[in-house]
N, C-alpha and C positions, 0 to 999 in steps of 0.2 A: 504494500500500500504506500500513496504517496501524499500529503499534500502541501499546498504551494499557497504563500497568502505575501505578495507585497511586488510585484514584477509583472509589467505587460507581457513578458516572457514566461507565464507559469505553466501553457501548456508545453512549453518547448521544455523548462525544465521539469515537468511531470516526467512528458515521455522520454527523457532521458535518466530519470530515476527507475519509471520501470523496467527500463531497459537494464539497468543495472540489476532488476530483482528478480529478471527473467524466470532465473530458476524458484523460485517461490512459487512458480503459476504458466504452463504453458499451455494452454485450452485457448486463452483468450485475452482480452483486457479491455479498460475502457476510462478514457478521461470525460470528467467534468468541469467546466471552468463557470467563471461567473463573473459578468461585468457592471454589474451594479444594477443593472435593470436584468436581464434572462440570463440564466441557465443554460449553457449549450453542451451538448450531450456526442461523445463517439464511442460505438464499441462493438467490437467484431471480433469472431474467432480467430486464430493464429493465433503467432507472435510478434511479439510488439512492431520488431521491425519492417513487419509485414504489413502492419495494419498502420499505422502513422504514418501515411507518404507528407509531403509537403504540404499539399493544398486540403488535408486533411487537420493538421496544424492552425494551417493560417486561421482554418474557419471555427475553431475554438478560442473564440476572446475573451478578454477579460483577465485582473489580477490577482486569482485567486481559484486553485482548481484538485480535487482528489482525485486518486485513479488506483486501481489495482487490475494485479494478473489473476487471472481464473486461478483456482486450486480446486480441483473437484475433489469432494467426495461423493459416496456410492450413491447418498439420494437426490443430489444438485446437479448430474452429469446433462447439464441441457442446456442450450444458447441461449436458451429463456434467461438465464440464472448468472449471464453475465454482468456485471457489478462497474458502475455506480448504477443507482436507481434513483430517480429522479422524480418528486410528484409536487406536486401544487397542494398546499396547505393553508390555514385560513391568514398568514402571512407573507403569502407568496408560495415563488419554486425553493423547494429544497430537493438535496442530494444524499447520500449516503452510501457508505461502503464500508465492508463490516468483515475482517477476518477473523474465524475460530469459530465457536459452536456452542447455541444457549441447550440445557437439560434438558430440557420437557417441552413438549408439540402442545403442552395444554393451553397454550398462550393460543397458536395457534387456531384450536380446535373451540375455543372462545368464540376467537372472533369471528369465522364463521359459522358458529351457531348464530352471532349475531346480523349475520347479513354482509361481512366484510366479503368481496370479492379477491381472490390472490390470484396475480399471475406467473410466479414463480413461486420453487419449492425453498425457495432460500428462507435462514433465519432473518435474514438482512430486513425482507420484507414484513416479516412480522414486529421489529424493531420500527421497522417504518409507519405501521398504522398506528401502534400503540403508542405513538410520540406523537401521531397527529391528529390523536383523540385528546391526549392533552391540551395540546396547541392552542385548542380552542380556548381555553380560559386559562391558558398559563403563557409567558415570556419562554421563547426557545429554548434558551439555555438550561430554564427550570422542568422544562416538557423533557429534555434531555434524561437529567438527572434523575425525575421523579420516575422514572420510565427505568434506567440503568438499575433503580434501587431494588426494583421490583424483579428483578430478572436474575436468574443464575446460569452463570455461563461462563467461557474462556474467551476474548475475545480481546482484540481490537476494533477501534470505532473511528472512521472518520465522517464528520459532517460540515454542511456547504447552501449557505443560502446564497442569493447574487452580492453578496458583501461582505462575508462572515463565514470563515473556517472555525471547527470546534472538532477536538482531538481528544476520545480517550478511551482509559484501560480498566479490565476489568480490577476488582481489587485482591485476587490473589494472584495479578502481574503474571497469568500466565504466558501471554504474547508478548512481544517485544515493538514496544513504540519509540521513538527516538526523536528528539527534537534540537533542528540545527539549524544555523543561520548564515547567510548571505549575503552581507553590505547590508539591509534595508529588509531583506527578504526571509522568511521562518520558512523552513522544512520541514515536516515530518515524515519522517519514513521509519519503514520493517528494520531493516538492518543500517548499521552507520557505512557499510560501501558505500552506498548509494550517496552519501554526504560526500565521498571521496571521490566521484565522478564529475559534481559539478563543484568541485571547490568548496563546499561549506564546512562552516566549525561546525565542530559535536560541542552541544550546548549540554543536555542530558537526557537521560531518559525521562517519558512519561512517567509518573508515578502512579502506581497500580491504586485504582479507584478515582484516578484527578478526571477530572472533565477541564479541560485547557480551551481558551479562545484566543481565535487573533482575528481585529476587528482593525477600524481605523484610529481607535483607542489604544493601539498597539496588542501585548500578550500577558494576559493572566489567567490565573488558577481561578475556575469560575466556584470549584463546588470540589471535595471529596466526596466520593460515595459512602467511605470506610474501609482503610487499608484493613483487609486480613493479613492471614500466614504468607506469607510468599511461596507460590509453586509455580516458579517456572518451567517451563518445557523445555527437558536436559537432551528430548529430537532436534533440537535446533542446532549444538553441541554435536551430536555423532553425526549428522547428515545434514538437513534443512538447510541451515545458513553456510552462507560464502567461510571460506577461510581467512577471508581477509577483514571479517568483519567482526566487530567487538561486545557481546551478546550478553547481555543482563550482568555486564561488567567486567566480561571476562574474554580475553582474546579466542575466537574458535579455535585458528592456527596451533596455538599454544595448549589449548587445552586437548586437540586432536593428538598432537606430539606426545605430550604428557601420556595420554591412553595407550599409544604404541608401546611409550618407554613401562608401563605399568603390565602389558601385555607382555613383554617378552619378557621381565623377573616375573611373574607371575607363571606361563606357561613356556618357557623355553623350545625350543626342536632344534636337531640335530638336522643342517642342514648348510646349502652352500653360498644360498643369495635371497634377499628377501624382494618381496615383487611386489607391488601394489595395485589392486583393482582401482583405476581410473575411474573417474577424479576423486570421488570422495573417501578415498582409500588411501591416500596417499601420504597426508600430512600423519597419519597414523604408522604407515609404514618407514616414513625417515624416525620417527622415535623408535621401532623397534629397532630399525639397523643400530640406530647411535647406539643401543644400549647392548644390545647382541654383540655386536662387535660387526657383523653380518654386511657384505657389500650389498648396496640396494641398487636394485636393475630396475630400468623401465620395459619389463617383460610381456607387459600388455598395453600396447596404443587406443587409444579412443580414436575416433572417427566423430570430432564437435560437429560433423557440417551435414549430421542424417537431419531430414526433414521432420514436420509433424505427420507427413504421412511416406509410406514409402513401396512401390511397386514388388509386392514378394515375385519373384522368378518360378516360372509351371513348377520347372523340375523341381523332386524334393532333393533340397540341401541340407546337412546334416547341422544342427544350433543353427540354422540363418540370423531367427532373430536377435541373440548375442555375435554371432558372428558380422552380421554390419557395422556395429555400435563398437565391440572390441577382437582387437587380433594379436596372437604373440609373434614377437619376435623370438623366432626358432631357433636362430645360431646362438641366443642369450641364454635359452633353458635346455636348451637338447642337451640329456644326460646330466641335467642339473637335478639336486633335491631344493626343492623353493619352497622358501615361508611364504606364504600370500594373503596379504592382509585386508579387511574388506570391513565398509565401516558395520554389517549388518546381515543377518538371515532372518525372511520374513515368511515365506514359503520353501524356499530351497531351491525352487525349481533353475533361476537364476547361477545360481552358484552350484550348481550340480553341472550346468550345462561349458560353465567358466571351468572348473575342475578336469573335467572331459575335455574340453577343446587345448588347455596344456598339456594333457596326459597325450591325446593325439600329436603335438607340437612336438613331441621326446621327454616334456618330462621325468627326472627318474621317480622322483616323491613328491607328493603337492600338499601341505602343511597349513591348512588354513587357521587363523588367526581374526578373530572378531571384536571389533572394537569399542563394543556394544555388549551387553549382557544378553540371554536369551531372550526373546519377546514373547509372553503366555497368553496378554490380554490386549483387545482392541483399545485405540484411545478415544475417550468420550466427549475428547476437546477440540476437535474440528479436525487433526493427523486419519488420513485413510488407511488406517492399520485394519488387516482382514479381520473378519470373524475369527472366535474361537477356534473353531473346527479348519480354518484353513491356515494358521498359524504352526508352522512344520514342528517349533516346539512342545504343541501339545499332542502330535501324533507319533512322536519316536524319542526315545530315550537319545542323549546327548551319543553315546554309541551307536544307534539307529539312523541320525543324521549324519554323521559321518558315513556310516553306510551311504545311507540316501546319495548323499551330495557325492560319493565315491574317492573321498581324501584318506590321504595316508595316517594322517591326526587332526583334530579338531579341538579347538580349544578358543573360547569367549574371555573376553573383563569382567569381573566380578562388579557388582553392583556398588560394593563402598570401594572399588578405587576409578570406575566412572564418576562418583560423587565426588571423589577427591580429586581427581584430572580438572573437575568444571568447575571446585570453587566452593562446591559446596556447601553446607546439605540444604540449602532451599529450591528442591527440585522438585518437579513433579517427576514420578519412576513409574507409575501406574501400568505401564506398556510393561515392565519388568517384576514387577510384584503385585500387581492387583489392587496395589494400595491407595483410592482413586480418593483426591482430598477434599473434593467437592462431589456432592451426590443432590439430588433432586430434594432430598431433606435435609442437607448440611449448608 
């Protein structure tokens, strides 16, 4: 997510924040801008660079504008459910865009008992009616709040009338909001890269619970909801976020390394080169080397430039679809035994298929390495983690996936030296222990 409040330039620097947070959302995206009078609205499937030509730009005015990239999960997978959402309220257009995921459809299933019409499956839109039943007898910022208080959920919030950005987090700061500035001009974004693209200081994080405005009165804290416990989302740490980017305080890069170097005293192998599954494997596997002692190869290439879609070939080819996306280099592992480190196993199927395509390659032994604890439960905070029943750790003993996946050893991060790589202990682990800190009654 992005937004931009102080620059005739805000869709230009929107869409070059999203562009930066590509990997956050690649379905789709969509900016909002606003120029004092209307609301102008763009959004389409792709990717960003796809969908923001020039004259696509130009026709977004105004100084002041939010946008994010799709992230689907299982029940939003529809162009319907593309984000921002824009409606007319009894003060005007307003905008909205909402990363994470509120508890309970009963909000939902309210308001169409009461006659509310929805045309998406998103929570976003039901954030949206229930703030513009406020509206009517409340000041925006207060329809906000009163509306935020009510609601249980993980989320990020942004909102956008033709004059007026408003920015916030849930209050046990599950999601990561960030706010930064430019000459004249306040940013908010997902991750601080994206500060790092267009030049801005990192001011600070949102603070879990604030509702934040910036108006032509400049920026303030309009309202806390009520900071609770702090449970960030420790997914953003092994996979989600860039490595370049600095996450509820704490360098990804650095706490990625950390888990490598915590990985290999933890579960050592007897072996000759450590290899990294590209890209989010990687900052993991220079900590194993450093600590191993272990020269580290770049034993598997990515291919960055496959499309969103891509022509499979008649004939059957044996892994095509890991085989597009990654390939070894043969002369680097033939008659090697390799550690190969990988931020994650969520079904297996992936890593069964990567295991195989180096054993083909010559490898002599393939040592996988997880830089990640095993994952048993779905996440109930907007992460598309499978069902129980399709999560490969509840289907075979830690020796069974090994099997499965067809490696010579198998060996994950324990859950308190993940916690301890990120800084911890104010995490959410619920993906790893079931221990979910927010429930529809808490």
């Amino acid at each position: 997510m992005v937004g931009v409040y102080g620059t005739d330039d805000a869709a230009n620097i929107g869409y070059l924040c999203l562009y930066a947070l590509q990997h956050r959302g690649q379905e789709g995206s969509g900016i909002a801008t606003g120029d004092g009078e209307e609301i102008h609205l763009h959004k389409a499937t792709g990717q960003v660079a796809e969908i923001y030509k020039k004259n696509v730009l130009l026709s977004l005015k105004g100084n002041l504008a939010i946008g994010s990239n799709k992230y689907s999960t299982e029940k939003d997978r529809h162009k319907r459910n593309l984000l921002p959402l824009v409606a007319e309220l009894p003060f005007g257009q307003f905008a909205v865009t909402f990363s994470g995921a509120l508890l309970s459809d009963k909000s939902r299933e309210e308001l169409i008992k009461s006659g509310t019409l929805f045309t998406t499956s998103t929570d976003t839109e039901i954030l949206l009616h229930l703030i513009a039943r406020k509206s009517s007898n409340m000041q925006l910022e207060e329809a906000i709040t009163e509306t935020l208080k009510e609601l249980k959920g993980a989320y990020s919030a942004l909102f956008m009338t033709t004059d007026k950005l408003i920015a916030a987090r849930d209050p046990n700061g599950f999601k990561s909001l960030i706010l930064g500035r430019t000459g004249s001009t306040y940013v908010v974004v997902s991750e601080s890269a994206a500060l790092d693209l267009i030049g801005a200081d990192f001011i600070r994080e949102v603070e879990p619970g604030e509702v934040l405005t910036v108006d032509k009165d400049g920026l303030r804290t309009y309202a806390n909801i009520g900071r609770k416990e702090h449970h960030a989302c420790v997914f953003e740490h092994i996979y989600i976020a860039r490595p370049d980017s600095v996450m509820f305080g704490h360098s990804v890069y650095e706490t990625r390394i950390e888990c490598g170097r915590l990985l290999a005293e933890q579960i050592p192998a007897k072996a000759d080169i450590v290899v990294p599954v590209p890209d989010s494997g990687i900052a993991a596997a220079i900590g194993y080397a450093r600590f191993s002692g272990l020269p580290l190869e770049l034993g598997i290439i990515r291919n960055h430039y496959v499309g969103r879609t891509f022509i499979r070939p008649t004939q059957d080819i044996r892994n095509f679809g890991v085989k597009v996306k990654l390939n070894p280099v043969k002369r680097i592992i033939r008659g090697k035994r390799l550690v190969v480190v990988d931020d994650s196993i969520v079904r297996g199927t992936t890593c069964q298929k990567i295991v195989q395509m180096l054993k083909e390659a010559g490898a002599k032994e393939v040592h996988m390495r997880i830089a990640s604890p095993q994952i048993f439960f779905p996440c109930k905070y907007g992460i598309d983690v499978p069902t129980k029943d399709d999560l490969i750790a509840n289907r075979y003993t830690l020796d069974g996936i090994r099997e499965f996946i067809g490696a010579d050893s198998l060996g994950f991060i324990s859950l308190d030296n993940l916690i301890y790589a990120a800084g911890g202990p104010n995490y959410c682990c619920a993906c790893f222990s079931g221990d979910y800190p927010l429930t529809e009654e808490t």
